[in-house]
KOLZA-898555 format. One line per 2 residues: for each residue x, y, z of N, C-alpha, C, O. Coordinates in steps of 0.05 Angstrom, whole numbers. Layout:
X/Y/Z/X/Y/Z/X/Y/Z/X/Y/Z ~ ...
//
This chain:
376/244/374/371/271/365/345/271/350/341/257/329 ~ 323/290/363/295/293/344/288/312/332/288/334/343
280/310/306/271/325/296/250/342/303/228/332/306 ~ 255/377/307/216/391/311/195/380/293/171/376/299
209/377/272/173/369/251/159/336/259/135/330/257 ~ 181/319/267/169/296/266/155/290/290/167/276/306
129/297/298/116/292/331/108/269/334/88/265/347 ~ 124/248/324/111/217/332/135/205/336/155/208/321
133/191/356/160/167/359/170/155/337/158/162/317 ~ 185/141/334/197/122/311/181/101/308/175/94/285
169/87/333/147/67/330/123/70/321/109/50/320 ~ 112/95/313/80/105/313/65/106/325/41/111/323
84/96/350/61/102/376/51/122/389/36/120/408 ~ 61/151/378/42/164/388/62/184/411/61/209/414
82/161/427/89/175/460/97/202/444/79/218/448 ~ 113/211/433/128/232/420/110/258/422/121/280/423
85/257/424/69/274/405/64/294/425/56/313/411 ~ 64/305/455/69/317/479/41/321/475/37/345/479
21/311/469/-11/315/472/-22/303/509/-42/311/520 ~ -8/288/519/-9/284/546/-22/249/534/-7/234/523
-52/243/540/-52/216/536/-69/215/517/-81/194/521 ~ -79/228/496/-75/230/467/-55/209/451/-33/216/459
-53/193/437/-33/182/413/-41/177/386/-61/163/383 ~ -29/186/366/-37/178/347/-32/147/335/-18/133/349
-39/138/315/-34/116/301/-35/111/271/-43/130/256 ~ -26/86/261/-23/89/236/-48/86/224/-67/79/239
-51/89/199/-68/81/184/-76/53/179/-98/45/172 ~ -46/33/186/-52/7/174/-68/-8/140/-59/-5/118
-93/-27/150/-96/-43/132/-118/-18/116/-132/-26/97 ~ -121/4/122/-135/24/106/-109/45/96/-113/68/87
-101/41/97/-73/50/77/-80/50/49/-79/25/44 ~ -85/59/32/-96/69/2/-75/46/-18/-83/32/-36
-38/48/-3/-26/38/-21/-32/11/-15/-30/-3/-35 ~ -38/-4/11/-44/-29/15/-65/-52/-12/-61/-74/-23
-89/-29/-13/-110/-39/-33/-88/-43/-66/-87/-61/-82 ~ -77/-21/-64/-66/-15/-91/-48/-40/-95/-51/-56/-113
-32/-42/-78/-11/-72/-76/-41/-99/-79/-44/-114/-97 ~ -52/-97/-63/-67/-125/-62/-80/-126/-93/-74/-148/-102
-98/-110/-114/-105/-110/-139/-82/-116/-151/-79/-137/-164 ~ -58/-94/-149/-45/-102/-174/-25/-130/-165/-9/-137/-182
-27/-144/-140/-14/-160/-145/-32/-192/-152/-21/-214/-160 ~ -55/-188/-149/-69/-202/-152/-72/-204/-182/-70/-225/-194
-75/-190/-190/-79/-192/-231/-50/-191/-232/-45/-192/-256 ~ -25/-191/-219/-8/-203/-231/2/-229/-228/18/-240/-244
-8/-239/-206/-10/-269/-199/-26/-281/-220/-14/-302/-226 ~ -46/-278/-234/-61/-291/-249/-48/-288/-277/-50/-303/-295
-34/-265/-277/-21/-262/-303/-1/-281/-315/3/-290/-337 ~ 12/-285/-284/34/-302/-282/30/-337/-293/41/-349/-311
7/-344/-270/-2/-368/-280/-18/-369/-309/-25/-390/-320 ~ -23/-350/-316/-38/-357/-346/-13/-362/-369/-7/-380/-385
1/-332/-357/34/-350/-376/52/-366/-373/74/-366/-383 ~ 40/-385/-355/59/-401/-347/43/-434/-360/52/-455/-367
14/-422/-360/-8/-451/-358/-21/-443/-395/-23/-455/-416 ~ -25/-422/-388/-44/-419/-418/-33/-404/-443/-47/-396/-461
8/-402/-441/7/-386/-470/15/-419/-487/21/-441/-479 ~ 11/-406/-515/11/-419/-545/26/-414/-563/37/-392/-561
31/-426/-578/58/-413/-610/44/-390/-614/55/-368/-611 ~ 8/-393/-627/-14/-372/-630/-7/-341/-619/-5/-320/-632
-5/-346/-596/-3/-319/-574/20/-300/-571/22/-277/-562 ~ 41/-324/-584/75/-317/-586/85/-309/-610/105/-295/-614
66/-320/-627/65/-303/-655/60/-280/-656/77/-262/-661 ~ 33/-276/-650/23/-247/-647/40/-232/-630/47/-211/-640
52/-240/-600/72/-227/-586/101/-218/-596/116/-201/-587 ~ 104/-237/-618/134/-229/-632/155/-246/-623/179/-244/-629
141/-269/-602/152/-290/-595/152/-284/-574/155/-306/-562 ~ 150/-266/-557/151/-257/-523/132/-268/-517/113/-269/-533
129/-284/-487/105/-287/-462/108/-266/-450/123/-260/-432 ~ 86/-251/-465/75/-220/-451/65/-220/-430/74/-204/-414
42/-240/-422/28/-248/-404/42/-249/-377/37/-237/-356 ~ 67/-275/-385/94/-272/-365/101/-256/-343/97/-258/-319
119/-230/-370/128/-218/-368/111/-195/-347/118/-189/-324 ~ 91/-186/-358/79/-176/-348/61/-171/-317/52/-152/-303
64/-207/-319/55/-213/-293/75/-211/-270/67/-205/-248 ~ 96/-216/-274/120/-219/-260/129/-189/-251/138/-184/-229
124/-162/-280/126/-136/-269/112/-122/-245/118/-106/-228 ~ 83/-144/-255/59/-127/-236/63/-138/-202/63/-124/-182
64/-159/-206/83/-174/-175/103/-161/-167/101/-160/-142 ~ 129/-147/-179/145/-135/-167/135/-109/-163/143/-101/-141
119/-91/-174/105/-60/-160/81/-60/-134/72/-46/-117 ~ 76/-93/-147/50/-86/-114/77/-96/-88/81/-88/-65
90/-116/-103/123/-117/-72/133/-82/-67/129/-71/-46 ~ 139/-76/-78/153/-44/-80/124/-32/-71/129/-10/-60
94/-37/-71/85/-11/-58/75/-26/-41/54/-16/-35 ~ 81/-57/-22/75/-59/8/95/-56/24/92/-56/49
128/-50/8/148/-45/16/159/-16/33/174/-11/51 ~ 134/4/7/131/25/20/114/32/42/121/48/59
92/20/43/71/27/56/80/11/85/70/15/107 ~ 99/-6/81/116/-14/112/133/3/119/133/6/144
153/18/105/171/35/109/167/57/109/186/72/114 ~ 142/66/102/134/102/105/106/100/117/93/113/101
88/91/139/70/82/145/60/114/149/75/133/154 ~ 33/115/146/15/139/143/9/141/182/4/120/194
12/164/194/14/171/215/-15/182/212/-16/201/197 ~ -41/176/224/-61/195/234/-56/214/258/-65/206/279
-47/233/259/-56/245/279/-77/246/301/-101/245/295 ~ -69/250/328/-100/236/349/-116/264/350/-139/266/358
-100/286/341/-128/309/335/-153/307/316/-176/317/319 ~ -146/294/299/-163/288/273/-193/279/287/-214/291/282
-191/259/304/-209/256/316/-223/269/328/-246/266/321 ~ -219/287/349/-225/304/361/-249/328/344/-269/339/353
-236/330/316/-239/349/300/-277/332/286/-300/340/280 ~ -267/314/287/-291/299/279/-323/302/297/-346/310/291
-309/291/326/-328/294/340/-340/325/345/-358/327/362 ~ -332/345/334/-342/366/335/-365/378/328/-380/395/339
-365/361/297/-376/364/274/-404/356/280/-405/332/288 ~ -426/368/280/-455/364/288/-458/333/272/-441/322/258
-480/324/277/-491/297/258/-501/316/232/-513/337/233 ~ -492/301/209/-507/311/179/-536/291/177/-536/267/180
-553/304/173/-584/289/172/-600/287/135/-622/276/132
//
């Protein structure tokens, strides 16, 4: 059973879309949340190893005794997981008109 609003197959391939041989596709590795997962999981990977390699009594004092660094790093690793989690399970659909719409558009000089 299909939905009227949804005009793309379940796969993103496109067949769904009754444009004839037109298909659209995903957005993929230009996916906005992709970048967002790869930064924040990257500064939380380093976060991770700094609290794991570089905290001190010094650092734990001032922290109140917590490895903030840790902690922190280990949060930021679980939200860039949760937003490649999303960006697999809700993948951004371009539409194959978009294109079309483009090539319309004179050259800007």
């Amino acid at each position: 059973m299909s939905s009227t609003h949804d005009s793309t197959a379940a796969d993103g391939s496109g067949h769904g879309d009754g444009s004839g041989g037109e298909k659209a596709h995903r957005a993929g590795a230009f996916d906005m949340r992709n970048f967002i997962a790869a930064l924040i999981g990257i500064y939380g990977v380093v976060l991770v190893i700094y609290g794991i390699i570089g905290s001190s009594a010094e650092q734990a004092a001032k922290a109140d005794g917590v490895n903030i660094n840790l902690y922190a790093g280990i949060g930021m690793v679980v939200v860039a997981g949760i937003f490649l989690t999303w960006a697999r399970l809700r993948p951004v659909v371009v539409p194959a008109d978009v294109h079309a719409d483009d090539q319309d558009d004179p050259a800007a000089h």
